[in-house]
KOLTOR-588065 format. One record per residue: x negated, z negated, y negated of N, C-alpha, C in turn; residue in one letter. Coordinates in Angstrom, 3 decimals. Each point is the difference from the previous one (the first is absolute). Last residue first. Example, Ala and Ser with C-alpha at 12.3 -4.5 7.8 and 13.67 -1.06 7.14 Angstrom:
REM residues 2
[r [-12.850,-7.080,2.250],[-0.820,-0.060,-1.190],[0.770,-0.730,-1.090],"s"],
[r [-0.290,0.070,5.720],[0.890,0.000,-1.190],[-0.900,0.000,-1.200],"a"],
//
This chain:
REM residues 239
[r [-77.415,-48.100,12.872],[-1.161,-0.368,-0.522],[-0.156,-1.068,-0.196],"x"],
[r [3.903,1.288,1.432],[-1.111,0.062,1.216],[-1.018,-0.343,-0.943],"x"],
[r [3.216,0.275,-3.193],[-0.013,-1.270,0.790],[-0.669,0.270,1.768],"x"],
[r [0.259,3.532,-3.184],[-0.615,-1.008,-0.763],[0.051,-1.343,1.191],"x"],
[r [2.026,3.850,0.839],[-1.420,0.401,0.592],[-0.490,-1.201,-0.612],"x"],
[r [4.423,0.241,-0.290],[-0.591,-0.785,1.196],[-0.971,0.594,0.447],"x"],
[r [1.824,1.317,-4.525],[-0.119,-1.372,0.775],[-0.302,-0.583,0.883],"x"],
[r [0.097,4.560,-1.035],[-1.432,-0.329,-0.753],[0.350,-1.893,0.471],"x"],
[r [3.353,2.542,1.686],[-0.865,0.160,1.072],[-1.357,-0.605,-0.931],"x"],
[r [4.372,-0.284,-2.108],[-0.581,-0.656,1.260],[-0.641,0.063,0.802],"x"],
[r [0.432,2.663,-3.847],[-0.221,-1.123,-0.559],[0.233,-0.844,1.354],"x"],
[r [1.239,4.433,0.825],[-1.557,-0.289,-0.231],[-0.139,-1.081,-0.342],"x"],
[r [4.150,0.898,0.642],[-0.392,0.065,1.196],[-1.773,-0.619,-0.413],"x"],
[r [2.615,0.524,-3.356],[0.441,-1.288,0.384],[-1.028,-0.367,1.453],"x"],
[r [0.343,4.604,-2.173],[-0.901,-1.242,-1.130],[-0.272,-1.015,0.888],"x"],
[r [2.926,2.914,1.919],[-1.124,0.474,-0.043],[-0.950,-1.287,-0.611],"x"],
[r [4.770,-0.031,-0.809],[-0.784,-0.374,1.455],[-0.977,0.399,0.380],"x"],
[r [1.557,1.381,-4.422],[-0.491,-1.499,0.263],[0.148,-0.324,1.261],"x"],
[r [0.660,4.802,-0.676],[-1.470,-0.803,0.040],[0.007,-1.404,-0.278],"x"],
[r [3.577,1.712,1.597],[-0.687,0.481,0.869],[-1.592,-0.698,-0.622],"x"],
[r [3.663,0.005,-3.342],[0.349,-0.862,1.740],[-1.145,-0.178,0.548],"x"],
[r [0.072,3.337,-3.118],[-0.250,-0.834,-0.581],[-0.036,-1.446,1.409],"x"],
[r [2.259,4.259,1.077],[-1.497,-0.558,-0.557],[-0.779,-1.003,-0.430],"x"],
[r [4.510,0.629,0.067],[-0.822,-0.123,1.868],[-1.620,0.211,-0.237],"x"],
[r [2.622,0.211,-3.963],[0.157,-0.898,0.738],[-0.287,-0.705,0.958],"x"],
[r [-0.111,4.807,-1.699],[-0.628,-0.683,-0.755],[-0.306,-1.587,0.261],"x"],
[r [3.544,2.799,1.982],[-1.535,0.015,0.453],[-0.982,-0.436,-0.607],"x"],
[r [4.011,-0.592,-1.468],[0.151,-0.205,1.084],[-1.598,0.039,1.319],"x"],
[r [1.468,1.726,-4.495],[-0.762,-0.908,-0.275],[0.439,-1.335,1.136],"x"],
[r [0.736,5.469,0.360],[-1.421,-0.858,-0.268],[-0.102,-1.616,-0.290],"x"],
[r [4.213,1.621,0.954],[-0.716,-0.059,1.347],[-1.875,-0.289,-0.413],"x"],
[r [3.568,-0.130,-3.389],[0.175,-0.659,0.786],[-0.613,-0.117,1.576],"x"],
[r [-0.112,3.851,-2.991],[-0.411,-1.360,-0.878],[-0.486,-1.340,0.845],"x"],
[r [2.747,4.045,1.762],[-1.559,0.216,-0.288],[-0.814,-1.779,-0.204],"x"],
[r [4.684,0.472,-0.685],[-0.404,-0.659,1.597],[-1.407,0.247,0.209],"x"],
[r [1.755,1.587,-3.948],[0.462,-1.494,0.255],[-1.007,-0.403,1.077],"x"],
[r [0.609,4.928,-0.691],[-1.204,-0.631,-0.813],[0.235,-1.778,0.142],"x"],
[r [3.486,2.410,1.813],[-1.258,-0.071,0.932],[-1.102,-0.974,-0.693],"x"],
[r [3.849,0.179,-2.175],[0.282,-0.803,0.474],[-1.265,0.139,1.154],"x"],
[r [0.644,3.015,-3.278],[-0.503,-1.450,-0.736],[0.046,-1.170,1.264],"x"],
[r [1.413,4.322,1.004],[-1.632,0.255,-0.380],[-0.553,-1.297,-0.371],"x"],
[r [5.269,0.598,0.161],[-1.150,0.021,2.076],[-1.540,-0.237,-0.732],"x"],
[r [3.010,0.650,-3.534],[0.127,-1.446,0.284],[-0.301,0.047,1.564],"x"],
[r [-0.652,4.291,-1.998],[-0.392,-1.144,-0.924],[-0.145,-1.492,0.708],"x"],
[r [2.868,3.378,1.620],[-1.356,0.370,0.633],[-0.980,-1.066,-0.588],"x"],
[r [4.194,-0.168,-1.429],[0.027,-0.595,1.617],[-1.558,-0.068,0.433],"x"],
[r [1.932,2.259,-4.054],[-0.467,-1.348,-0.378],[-0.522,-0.961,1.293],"x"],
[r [1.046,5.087,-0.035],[-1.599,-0.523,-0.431],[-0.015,-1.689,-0.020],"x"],
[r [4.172,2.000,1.048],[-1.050,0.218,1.032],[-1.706,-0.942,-0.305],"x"],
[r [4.212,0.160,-2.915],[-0.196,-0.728,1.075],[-1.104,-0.202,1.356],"x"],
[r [0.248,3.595,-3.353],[-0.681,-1.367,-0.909],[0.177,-0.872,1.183],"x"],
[r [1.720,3.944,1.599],[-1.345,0.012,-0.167],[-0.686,-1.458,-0.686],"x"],
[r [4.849,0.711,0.193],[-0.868,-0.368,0.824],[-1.083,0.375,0.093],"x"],
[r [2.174,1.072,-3.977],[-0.006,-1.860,0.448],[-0.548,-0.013,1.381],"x"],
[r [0.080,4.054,-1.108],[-1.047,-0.547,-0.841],[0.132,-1.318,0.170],"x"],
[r [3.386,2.810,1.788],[-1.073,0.421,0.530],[-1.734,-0.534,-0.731],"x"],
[r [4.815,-0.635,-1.849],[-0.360,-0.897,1.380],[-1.137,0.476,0.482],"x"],
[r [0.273,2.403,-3.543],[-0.085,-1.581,-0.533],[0.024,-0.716,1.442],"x"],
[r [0.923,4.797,0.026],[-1.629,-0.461,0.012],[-0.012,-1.518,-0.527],"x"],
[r [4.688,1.397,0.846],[-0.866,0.086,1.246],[-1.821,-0.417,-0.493],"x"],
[r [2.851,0.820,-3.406],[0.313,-1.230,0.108],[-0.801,-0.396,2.105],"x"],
[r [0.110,4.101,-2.621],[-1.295,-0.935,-0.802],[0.173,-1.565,0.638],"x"],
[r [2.836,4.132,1.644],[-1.854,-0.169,0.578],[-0.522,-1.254,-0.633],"x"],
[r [5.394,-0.762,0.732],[-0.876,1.084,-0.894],[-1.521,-0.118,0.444],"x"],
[r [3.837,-1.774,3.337],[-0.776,-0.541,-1.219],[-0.704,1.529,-0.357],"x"],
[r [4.497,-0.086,2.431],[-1.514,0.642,0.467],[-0.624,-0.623,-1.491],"x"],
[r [5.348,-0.827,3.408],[-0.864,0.150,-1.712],[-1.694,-0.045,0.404],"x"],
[r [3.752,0.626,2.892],[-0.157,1.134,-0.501],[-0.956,-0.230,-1.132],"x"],
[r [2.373,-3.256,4.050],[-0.175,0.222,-1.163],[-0.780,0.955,-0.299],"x"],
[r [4.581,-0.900,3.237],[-1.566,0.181,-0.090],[-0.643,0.346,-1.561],"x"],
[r [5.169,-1.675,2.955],[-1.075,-0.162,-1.162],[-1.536,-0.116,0.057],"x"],
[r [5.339,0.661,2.717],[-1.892,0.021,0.686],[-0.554,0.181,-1.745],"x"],
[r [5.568,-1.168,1.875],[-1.180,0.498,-0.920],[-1.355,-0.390,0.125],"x"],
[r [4.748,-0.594,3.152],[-1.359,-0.517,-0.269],[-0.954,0.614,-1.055],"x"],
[r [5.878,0.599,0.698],[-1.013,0.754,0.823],[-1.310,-0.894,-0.805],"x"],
[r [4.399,-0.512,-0.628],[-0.156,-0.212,0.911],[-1.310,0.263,0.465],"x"],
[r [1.374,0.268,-4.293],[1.089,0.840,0.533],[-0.580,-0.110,1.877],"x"],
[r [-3.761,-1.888,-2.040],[1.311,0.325,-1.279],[0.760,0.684,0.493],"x"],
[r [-3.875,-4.194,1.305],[1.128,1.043,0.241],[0.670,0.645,-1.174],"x"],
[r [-5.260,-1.679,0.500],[1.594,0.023,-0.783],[0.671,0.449,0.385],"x"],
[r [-4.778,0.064,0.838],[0.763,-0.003,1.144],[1.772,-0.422,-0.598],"x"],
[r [-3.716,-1.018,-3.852],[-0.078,0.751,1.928],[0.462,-0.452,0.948],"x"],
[r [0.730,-1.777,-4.532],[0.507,0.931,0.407],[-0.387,0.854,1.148],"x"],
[r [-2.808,-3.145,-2.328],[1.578,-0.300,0.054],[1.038,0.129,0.296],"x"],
[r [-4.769,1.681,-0.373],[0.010,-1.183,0.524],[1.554,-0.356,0.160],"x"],
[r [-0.809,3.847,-2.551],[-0.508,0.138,1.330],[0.203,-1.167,0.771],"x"],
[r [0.948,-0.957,-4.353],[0.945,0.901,0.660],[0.051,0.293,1.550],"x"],
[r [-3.391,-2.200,-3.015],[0.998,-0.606,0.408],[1.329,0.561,1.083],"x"],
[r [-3.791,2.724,-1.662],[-0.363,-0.457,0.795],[1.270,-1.627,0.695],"x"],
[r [0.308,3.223,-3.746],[-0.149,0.607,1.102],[-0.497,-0.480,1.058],"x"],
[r [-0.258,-2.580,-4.301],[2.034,0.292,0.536],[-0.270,0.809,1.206],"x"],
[r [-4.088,-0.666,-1.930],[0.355,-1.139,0.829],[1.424,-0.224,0.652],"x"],
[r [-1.949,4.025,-2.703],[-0.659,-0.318,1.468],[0.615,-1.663,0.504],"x"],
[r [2.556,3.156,-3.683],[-1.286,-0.710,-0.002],[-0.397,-0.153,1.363],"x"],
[r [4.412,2.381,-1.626],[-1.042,-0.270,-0.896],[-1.412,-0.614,0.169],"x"],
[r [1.967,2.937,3.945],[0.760,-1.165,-0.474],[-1.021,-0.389,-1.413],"x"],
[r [2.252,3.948,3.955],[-1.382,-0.170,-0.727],[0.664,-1.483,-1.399],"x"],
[r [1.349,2.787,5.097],[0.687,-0.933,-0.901],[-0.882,-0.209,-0.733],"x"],
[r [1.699,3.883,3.964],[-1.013,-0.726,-0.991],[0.526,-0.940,-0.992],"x"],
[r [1.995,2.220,5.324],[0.235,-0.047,-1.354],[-1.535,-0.641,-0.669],"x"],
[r [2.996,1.836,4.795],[-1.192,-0.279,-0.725],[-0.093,-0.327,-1.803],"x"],
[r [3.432,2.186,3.850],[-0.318,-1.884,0.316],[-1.477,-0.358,-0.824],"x"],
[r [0.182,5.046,-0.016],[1.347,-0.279,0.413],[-0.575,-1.571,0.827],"x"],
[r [-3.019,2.619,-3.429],[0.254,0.301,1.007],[1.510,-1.212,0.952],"x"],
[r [-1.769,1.455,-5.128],[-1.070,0.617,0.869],[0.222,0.204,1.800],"x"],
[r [3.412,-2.079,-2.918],[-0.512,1.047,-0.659],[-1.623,0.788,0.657],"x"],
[r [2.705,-4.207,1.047],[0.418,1.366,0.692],[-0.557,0.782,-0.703],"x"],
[r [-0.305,-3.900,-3.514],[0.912,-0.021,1.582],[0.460,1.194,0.546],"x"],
[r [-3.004,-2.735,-4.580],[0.609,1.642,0.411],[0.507,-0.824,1.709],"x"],
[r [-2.199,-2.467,-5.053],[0.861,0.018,1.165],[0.539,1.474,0.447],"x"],
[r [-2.948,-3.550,-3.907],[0.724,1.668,0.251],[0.116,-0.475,1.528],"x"],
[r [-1.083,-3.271,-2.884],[0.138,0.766,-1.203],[0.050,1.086,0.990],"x"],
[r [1.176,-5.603,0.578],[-0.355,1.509,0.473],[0.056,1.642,-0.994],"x"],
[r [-1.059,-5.629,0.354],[0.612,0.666,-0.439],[-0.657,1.010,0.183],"x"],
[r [1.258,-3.590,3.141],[-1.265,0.318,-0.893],[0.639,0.711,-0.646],"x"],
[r [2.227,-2.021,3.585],[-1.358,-0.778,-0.319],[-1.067,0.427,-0.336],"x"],
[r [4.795,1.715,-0.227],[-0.224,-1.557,0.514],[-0.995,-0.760,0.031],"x"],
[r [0.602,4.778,-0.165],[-0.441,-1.016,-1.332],[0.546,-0.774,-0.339],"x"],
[r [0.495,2.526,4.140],[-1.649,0.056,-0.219],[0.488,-1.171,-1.180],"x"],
[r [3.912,1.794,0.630],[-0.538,-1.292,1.537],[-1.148,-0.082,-0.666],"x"],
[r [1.911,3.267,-2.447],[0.554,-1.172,-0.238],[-0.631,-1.273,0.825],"x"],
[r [-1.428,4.712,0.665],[-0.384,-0.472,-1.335],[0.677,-1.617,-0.027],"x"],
[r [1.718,2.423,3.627],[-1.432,-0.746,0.229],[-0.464,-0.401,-1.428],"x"],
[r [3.671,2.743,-0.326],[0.386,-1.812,0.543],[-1.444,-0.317,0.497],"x"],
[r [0.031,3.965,-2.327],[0.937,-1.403,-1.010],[-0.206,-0.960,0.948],"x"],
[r [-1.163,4.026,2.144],[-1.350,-0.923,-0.781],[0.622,-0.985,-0.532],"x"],
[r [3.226,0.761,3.970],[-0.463,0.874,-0.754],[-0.783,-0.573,-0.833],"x"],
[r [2.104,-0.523,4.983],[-0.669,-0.667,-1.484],[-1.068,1.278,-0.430],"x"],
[r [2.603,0.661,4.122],[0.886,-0.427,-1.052],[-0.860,-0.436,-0.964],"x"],
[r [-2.293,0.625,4.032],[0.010,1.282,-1.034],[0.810,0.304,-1.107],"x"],
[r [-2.816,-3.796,1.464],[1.028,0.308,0.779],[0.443,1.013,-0.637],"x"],
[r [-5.158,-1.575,0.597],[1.058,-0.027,-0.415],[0.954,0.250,0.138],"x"],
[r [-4.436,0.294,1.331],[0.854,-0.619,0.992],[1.442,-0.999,-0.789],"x"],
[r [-4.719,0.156,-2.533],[0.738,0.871,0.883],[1.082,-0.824,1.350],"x"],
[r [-3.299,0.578,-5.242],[1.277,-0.772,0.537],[0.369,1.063,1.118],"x"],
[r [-4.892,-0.969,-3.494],[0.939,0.378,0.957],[1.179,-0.462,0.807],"x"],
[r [-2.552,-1.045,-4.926],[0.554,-0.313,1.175],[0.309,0.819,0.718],"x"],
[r [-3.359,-0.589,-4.711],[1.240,0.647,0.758],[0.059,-0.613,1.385],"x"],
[r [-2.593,-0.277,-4.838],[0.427,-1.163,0.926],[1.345,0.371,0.767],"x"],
[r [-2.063,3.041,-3.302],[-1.026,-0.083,1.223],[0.705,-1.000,0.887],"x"],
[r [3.347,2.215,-3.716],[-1.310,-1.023,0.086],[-1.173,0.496,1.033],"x"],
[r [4.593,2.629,-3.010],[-1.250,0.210,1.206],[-0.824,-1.473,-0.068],"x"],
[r [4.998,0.668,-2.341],[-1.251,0.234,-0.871],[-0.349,-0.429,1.729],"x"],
[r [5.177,0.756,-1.974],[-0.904,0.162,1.187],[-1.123,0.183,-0.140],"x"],
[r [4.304,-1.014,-3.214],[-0.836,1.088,0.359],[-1.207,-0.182,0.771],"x"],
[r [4.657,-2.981,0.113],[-1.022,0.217,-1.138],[-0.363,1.179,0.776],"x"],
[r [3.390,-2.863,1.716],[-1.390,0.198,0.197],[-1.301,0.586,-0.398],"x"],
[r [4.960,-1.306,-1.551],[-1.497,-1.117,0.598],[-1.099,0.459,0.506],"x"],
[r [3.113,3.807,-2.672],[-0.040,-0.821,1.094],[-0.923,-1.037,0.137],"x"],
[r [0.630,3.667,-3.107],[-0.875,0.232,1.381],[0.108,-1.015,1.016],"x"],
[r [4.048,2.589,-4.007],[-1.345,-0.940,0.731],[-1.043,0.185,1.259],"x"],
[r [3.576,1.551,-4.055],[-0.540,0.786,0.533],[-1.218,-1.127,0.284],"x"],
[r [5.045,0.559,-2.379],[-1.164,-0.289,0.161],[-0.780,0.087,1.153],"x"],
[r [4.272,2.779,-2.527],[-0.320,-1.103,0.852],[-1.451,-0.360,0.316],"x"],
[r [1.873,2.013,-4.905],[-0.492,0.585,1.630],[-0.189,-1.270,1.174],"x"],
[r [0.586,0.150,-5.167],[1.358,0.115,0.492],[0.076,0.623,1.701],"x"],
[r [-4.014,-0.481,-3.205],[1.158,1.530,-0.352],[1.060,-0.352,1.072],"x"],
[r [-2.127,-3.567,-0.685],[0.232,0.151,-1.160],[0.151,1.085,-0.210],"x"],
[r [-1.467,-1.870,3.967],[1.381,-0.169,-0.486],[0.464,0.416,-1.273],"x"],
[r [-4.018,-0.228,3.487],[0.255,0.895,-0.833],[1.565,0.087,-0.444],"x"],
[r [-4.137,-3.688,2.355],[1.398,0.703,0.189],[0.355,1.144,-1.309],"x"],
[r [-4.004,-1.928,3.935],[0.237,0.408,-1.791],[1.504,0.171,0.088],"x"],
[r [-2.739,-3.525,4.002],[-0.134,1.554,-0.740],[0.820,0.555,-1.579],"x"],
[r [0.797,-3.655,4.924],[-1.389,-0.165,-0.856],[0.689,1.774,-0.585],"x"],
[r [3.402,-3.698,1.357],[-0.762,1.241,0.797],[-1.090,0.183,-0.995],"x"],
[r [1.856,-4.829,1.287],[0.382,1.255,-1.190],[-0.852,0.787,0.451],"x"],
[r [1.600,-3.543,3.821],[-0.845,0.585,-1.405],[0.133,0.886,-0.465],"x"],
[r [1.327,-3.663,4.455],[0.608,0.869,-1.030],[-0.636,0.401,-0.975],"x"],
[r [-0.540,-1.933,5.275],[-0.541,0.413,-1.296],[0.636,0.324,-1.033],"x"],
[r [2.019,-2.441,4.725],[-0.550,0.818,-0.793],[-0.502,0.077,-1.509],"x"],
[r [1.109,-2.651,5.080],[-0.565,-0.434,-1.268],[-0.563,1.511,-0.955],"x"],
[r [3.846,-0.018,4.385],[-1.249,0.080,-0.400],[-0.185,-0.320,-1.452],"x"],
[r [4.643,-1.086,2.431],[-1.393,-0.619,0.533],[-1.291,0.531,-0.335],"x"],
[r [3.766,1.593,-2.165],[0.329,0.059,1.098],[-1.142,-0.735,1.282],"x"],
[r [-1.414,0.078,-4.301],[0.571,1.100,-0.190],[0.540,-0.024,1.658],"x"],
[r [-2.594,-3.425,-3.869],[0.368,0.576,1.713],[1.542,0.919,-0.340],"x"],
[r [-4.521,-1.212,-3.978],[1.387,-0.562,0.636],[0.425,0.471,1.668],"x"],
[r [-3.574,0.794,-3.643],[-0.366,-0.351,0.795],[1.278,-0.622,1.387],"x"],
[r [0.623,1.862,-5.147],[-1.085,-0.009,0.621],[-0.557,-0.812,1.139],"x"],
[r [3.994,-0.406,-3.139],[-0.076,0.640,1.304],[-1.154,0.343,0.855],"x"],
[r [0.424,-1.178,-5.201],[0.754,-0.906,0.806],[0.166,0.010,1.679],"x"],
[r [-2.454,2.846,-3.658],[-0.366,-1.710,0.370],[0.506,-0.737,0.763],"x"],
[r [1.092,4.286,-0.266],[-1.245,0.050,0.825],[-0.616,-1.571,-0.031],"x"],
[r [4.482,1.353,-1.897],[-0.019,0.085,1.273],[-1.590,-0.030,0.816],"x"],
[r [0.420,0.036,-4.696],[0.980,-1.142,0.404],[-0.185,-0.042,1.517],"x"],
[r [-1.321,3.932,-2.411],[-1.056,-1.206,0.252],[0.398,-1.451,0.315],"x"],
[r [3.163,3.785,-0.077],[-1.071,0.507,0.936],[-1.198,-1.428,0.146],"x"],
[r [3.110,0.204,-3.715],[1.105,-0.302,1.383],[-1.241,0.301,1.148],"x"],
[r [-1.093,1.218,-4.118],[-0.229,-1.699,-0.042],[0.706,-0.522,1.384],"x"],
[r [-0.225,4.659,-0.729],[-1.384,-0.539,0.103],[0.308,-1.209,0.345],"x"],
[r [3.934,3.148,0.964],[-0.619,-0.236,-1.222],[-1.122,-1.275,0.195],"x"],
[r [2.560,2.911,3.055],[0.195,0.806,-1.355],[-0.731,-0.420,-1.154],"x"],
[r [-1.824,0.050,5.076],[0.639,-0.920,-0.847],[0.471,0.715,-1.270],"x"],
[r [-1.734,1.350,5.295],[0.432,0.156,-1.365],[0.749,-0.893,-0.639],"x"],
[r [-3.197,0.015,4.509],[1.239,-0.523,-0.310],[0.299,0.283,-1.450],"x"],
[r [-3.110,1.336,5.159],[0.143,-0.045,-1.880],[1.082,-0.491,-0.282],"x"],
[r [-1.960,-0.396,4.894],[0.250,0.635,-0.505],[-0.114,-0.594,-1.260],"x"],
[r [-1.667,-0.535,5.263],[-0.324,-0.264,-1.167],[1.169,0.535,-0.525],"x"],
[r [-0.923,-0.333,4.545],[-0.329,-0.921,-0.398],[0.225,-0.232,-1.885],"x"],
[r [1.557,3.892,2.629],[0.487,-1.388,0.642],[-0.625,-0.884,-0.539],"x"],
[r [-0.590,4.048,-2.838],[0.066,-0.627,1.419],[0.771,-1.071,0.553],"x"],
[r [1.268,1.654,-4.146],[-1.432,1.070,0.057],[-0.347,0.130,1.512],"x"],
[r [4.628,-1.580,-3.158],[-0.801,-0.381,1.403],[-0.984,0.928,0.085],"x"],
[r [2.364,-0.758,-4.687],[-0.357,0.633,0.620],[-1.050,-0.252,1.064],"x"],
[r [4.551,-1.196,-3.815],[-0.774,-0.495,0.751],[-1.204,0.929,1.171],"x"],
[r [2.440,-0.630,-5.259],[0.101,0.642,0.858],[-0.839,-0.713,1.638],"x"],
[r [1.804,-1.695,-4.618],[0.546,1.847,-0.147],[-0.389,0.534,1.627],"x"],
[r [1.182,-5.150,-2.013],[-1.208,0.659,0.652],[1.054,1.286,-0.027],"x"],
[r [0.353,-4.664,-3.096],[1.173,1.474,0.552],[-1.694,0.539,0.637],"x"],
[r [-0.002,-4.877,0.222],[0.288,0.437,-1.143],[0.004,1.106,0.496],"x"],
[r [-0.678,-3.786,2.620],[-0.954,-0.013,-1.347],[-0.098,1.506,-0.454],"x"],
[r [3.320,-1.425,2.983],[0.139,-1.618,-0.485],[-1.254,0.647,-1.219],"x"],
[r [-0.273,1.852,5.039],[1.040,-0.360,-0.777],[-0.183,-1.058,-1.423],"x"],
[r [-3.137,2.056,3.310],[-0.500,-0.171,-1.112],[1.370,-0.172,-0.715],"x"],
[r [0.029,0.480,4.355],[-0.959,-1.301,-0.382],[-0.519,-0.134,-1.041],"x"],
[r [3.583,3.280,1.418],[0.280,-1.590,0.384],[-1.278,-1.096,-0.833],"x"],
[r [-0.839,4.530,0.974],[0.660,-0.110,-1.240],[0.335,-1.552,-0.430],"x"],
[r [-2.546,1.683,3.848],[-0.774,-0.461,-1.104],[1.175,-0.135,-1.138],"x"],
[r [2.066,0.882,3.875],[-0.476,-1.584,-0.175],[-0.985,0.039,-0.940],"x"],
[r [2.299,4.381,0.074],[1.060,-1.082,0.238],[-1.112,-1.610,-0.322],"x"],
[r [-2.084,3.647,1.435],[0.356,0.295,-1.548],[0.476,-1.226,-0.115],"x"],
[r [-2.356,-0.824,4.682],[0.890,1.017,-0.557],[0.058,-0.512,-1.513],"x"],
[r [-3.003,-1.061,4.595],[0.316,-0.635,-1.248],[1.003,1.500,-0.582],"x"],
[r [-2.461,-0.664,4.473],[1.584,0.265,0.143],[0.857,-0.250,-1.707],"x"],
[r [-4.230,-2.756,0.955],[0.122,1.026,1.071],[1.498,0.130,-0.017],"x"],
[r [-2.673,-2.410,-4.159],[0.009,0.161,0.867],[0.689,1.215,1.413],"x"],
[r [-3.543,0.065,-4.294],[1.134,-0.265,-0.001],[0.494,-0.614,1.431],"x"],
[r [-3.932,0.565,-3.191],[-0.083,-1.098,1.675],[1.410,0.264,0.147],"x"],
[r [-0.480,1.504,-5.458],[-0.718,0.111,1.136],[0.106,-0.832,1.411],"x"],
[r [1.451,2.150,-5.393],[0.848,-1.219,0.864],[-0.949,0.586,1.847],"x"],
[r [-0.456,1.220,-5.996],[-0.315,0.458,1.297],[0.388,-1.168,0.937],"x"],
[r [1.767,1.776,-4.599],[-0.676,-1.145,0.383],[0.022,0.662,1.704],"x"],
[r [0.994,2.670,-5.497],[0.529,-0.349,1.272],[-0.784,-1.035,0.509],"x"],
[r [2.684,1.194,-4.602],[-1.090,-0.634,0.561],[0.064,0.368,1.449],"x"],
[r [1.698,1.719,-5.478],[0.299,-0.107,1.358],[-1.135,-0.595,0.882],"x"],
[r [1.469,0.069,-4.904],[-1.015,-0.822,0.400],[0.281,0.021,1.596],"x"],
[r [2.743,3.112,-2.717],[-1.599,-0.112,-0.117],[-0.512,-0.960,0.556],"x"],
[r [4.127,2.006,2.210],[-0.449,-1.006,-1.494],[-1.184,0.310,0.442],"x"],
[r [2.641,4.037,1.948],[-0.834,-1.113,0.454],[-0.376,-0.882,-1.193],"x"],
//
């Protein structure tokens, strides 16, 4: 095996894809040692030699593959070439880290495997773990770097066909206590400020009704005054 052996991950394959046509499609960028179908949707592609491997990821990346727009990328991980040992990857998809910002997926088809939901989901987020059937048959989890990709997703993707069948996306994510007592404190403040702005607005009308009465008062006795100052008048003029 040369030392600068490379492999590249080739993903969305399409239906019925064979050795033969990934070979075809990487004709032209330089000696491949090997080719290996994993699934239907995915496989690896050995390069004897690096620069021929990164040629093909600049150049091919995103290209059509019998009508599907596929991925092409260098496999993530260490290579150990220098005792002359074939190298030893983990693949695009890296090593698998737990969030909180998880998805339920159901009513999956039982042909898709985590790779290929991993692939659909981070379309519209990036996804840091993925399982399928593993707890229970058409079911799967999808946990995504951040809360807003898990929520794009949800939004974007419910009810997605995949292999014919409707995917049901429920969300799983549970705010932490501290972040629950913060909403649970904004509304209380909301509360108080309401209660605040009722109290000011009675005390208003309070205001407004004494010097309402204050008014009628006042009223009341200059017709009083007025009343008397015409009766002392026309006691003056009988006199």
């Amino acid at each position: 095996m040369p030392h600068d052996y490379a492999r590249l991950f080739v993903g969305n394959l399409p239906h019925r894809c064979t050795v033969a046509d990934i070979e075809d499609f990487f004709r032209g960028y330089g000696k491949i040692s090997a080719v290996t179908l994993k699934t239907t949707k995915y496989a690896f592609v050995d390069f004897c030699h690096y620069e021929d491997a990164d040629r093909a990821v600049k150049e091919l990346d995103g290209k059509k593959l019998n009508g599907n727009r596929i991925p092409v990328e260098h496999g993530k991980g260490i290579r150990s070439s220098e005792q002359g040992k074939r190298a030893v990857w983990t693949t695009k998809y890296g090593i698998p880290s737990r969030t909180k910002y998880r998805l339920k997926v159901e009513n999956l088809s039982s042909s898709i495997a985590w790779q290929d939901l991993k692939d659909i989901m981070r379309t519209r987020g990036e996804v840091t773990y993925a399982e399928a059937h593993k707890e229970k048959l058409r079911e799967g989890l999808v946990e995504f770097t951040t809360k807003e990709d898990m929520n794009r997703a949800l939004h974007r993707l419910q009810n997605h066909k995949i292999n014919g069948r409707r995917i049901k996306l429920t969300s799983q994510y549970q705010p932490s206590s501290r972040s629950r007592s913060k909403q649970v404190e904004r509304s209380r403040s909301r509360s108080k400020d309401i209660g605040r702005s009722r109290s000011r607005s009675k005390d208003v009308e309070r205001s407004r009704s004494r010097s309402k009465d204050v008014e009628r008062s006042r009223s009341r006795s200059k017709d009083v005054e007025r009343s008397r100052s015409r009766s002392r008048s026309g006691s003056r003029n009988l006199d």
